[in-house]
VMD Tcl script that draws the C-alpha trace (Angstrom):
set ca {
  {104.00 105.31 76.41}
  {101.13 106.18 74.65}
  {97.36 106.96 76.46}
  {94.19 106.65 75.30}
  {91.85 109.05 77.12}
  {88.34 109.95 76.83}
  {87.12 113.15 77.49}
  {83.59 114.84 78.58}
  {82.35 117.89 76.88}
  {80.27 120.76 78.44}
  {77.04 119.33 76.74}
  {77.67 116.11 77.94}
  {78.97 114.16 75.10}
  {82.37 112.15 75.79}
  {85.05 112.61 73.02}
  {88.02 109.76 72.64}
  {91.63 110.21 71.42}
  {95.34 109.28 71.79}
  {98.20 110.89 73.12}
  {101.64 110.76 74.71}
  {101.15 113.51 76.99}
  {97.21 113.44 78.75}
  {97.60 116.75 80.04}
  {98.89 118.46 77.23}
  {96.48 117.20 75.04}
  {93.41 118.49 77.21}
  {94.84 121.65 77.10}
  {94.79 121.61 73.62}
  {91.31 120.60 73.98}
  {90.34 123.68 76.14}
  {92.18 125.74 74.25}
  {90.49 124.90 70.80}
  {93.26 123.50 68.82}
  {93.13 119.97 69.96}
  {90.52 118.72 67.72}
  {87.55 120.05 65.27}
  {85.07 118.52 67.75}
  {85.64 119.94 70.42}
  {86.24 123.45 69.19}
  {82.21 123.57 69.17}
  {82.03 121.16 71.79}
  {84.05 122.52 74.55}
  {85.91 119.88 77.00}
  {85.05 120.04 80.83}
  {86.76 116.89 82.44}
  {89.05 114.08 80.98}
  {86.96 110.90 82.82}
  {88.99 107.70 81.37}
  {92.95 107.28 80.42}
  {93.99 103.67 79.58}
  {98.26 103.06 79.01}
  {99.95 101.67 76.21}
  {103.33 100.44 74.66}
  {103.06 101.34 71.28}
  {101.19 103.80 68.58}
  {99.67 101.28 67.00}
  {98.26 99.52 70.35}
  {96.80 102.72 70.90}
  {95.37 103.34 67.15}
  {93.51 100.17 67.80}
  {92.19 100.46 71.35}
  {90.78 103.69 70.03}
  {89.19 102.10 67.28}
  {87.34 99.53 69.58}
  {86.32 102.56 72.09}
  {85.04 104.83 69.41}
  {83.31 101.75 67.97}
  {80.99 100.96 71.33}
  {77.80 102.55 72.11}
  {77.44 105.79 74.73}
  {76.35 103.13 77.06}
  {79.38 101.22 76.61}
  {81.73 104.10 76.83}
  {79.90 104.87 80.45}
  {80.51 101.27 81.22}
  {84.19 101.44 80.83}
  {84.66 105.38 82.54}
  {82.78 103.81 85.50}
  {85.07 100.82 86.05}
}
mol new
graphics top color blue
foreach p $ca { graphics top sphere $p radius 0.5 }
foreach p [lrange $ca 0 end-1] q [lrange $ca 1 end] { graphics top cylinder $p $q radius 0.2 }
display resetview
């Protein structure tokens, strides 16, 4: 299974990725390695997680995620 996960940062910005393993990968995020963003935008919550089969699903759904607005991001993280 792969997840696709969206995270909030400290100053309020939300930050979206893929993973196999959520909770590993926010640690990374915490911890600085996980990503060039968020080493100068450190992580405070993960807020969305959506479940799929394959890599590539997920490659794609994070495509269309990254692509919408703040406004849409909230949209989704709220239902």
């Amino acid at each position: 299974m792969w997840y696709i996960y969206i995270l909030k940062c400290k100053d309020g910005s939300l930050y979206t990725g893929i993973t196999t393993d959520v909770s590993r990968r926010f640690n990374e995020h915490k911890n600085k390695t996980g990503g060039h963003y968020t080493r100068s935008h450190p992580v405070k919550s993960i807020v969305y997680t959506e479940r799929v089969r394959t890599q590539s699903k997920a490659l794609k759904r994070e495509h269309q995620i990254k692509n919408l607005k703040r406004e849409g991001k909230l949209k989704l993280i709220k239902n």
